[in-house]
C-alpha positions in Angstrom: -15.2 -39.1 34.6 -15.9 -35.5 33.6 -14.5 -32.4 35.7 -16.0 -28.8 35.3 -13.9 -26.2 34.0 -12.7 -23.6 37.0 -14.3 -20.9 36.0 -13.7 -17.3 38.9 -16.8 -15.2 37.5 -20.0 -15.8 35.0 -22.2 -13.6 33.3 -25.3 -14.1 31.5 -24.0 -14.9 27.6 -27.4 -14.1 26.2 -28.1 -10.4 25.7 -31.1 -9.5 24.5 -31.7 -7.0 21.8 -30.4 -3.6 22.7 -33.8 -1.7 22.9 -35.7 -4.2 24.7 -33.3 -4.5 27.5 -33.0 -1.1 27.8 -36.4 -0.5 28.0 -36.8 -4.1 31.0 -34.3 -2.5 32.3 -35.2 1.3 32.6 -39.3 -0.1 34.1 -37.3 -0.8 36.7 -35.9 1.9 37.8 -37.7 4.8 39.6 -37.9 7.1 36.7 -38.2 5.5 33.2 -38.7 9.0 30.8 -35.0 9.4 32.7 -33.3 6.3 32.2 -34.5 5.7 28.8 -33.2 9.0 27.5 -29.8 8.8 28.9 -28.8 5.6 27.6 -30.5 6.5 24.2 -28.2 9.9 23.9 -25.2 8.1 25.2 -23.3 6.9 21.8 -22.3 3.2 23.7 -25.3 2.4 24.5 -26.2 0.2 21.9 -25.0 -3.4 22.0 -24.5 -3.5 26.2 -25.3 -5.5 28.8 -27.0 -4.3 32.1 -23.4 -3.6 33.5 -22.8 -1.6 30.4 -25.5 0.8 31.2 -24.7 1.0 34.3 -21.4 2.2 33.6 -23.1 4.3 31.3 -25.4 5.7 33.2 -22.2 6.8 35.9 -20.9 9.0 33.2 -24.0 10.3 32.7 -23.8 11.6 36.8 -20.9 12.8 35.5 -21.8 15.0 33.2 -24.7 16.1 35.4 -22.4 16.7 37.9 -20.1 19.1 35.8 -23.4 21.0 34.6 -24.2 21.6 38.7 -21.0 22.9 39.1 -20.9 24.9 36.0 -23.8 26.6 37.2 -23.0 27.2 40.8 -19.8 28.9 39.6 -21.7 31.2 37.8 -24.3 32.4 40.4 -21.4 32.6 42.6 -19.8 35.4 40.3 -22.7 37.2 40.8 -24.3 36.2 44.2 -21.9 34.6 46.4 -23.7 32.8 49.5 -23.1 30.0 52.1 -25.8 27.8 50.3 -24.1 28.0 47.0 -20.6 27.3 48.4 -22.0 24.1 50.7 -23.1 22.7 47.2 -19.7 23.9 45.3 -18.6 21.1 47.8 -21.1 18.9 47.9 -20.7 18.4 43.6 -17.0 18.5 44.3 -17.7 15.2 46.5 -19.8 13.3 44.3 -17.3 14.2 41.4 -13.9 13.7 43.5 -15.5 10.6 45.7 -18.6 9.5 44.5 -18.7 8.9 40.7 -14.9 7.0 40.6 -16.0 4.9 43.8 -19.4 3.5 41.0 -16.7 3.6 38.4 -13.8 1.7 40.1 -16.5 -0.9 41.9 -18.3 -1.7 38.2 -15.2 -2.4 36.8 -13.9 -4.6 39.9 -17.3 -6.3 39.4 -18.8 -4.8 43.2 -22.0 -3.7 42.5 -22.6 -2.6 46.4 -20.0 0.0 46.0 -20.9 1.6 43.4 -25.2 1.3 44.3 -23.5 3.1 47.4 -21.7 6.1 45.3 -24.5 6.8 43.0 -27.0 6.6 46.3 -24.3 9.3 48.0 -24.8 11.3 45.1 -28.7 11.7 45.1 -28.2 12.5 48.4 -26.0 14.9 47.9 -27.7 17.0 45.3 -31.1 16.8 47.8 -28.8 18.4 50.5 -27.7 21.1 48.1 -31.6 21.7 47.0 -32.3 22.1 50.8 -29.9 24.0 51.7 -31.8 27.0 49.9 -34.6 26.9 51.8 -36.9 26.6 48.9 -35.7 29.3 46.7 -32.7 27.2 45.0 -31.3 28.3 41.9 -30.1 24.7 41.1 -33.4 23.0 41.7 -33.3 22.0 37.9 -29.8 21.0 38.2 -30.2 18.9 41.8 -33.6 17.1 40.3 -31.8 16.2 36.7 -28.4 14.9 39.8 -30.7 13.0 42.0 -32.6 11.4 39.4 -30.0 10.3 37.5 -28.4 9.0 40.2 -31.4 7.1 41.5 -31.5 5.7 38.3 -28.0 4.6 37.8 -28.3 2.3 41.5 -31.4 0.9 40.5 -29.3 0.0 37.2 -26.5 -1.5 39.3 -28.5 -3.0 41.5 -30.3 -5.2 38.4 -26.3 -5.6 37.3 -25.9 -7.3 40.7 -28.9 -9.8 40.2 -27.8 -10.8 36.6 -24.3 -11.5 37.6 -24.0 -15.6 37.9 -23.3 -16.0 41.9 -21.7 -19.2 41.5 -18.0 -19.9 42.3 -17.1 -23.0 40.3 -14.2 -23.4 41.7 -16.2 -25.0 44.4 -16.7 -27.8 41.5 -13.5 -28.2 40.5 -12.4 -30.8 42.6 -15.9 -33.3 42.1 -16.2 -35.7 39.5 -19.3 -37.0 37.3 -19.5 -40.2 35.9 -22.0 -40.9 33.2 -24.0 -42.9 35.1 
């Protein structure tokens, strides 16, 4: 009689090679010109799993993030307004809240949360864009935030699907016989 091992998580072992799963990956996302050049210019990229670029691509809000905000404290030097200050706090959320609720979840292995903080984020930058009223001097900066982060929960999403849903500990306890 044979017992199976206990094992608490399982991921797929076989990764396929790097460019091709980055480019499965990315046609699955809503914007593949996106998703494709951010994991290219990120220096980890190479030799990941989906998880991995998921991570990846949370750093890569980051980084958007910290350009938005860059931005909106120049125009505030020179043109303070109610608009620019709503998104000052809107990127202050998706970099204070947001982005370390995707970061923590990936590395706790909860994809919702972190599908949920990258979503927030994309929301939040289309908030900031519409709080201009069509004349937003961040519309470059919101599209590059909400894409990005689109991208990234479409990412974590597929991170989610390739995790192995199966508790062996259920099996710990049977016994096969080589019958």
């Amino acid at each position: 009689m044979t017992s199976l091992p206990s094992i608490t998580h399982c991921r797929t072992l076989i990764i396929p090679n790097t460019e091709k799963l980055m480019e499965s990956t990315c046609k699955k996302t809503p914007n593949y010109n996106v998703c494709l050049q951010s994991l290219k210019a990120y220096p980890g990229s190479s030799g990941t799993d989906v998880n991995g670029l998921a991570q990846i691509m949370v750093k890569v809000m980051r980084s958007k993030a910290n350009d938005a905000i860059n931005m909106i404290h120049e125009l505030q030097r020179s043109r303070p307004s109610k608009a620019l200050s709503s998104c000052a706090s809107k990127y202050n959320a998706i970099v204070i809240g947001d982005i370390p609720e995707a970061t923590e979840a990936l590395a706790k292995g909860d994809p919702k949360f972190a599908e949920n903080g990258a979503n927030d984020a994309a929301n939040e930058a289309t908030f900031c864009e519409n709080g201009f009223n069509g004349k937003s001097p961040l519309t470059q900066q919101n599209n590059a935030m909400h894409d990005v982060s689109a991208v990234t929960a479409a990412i974590v999403r597929l991170s989610d699907k390739v995790k192995c849903f199966y508790d062996y500990d259920l099996w710990s306890g049977l016994s096969f016989s080589g019958n």
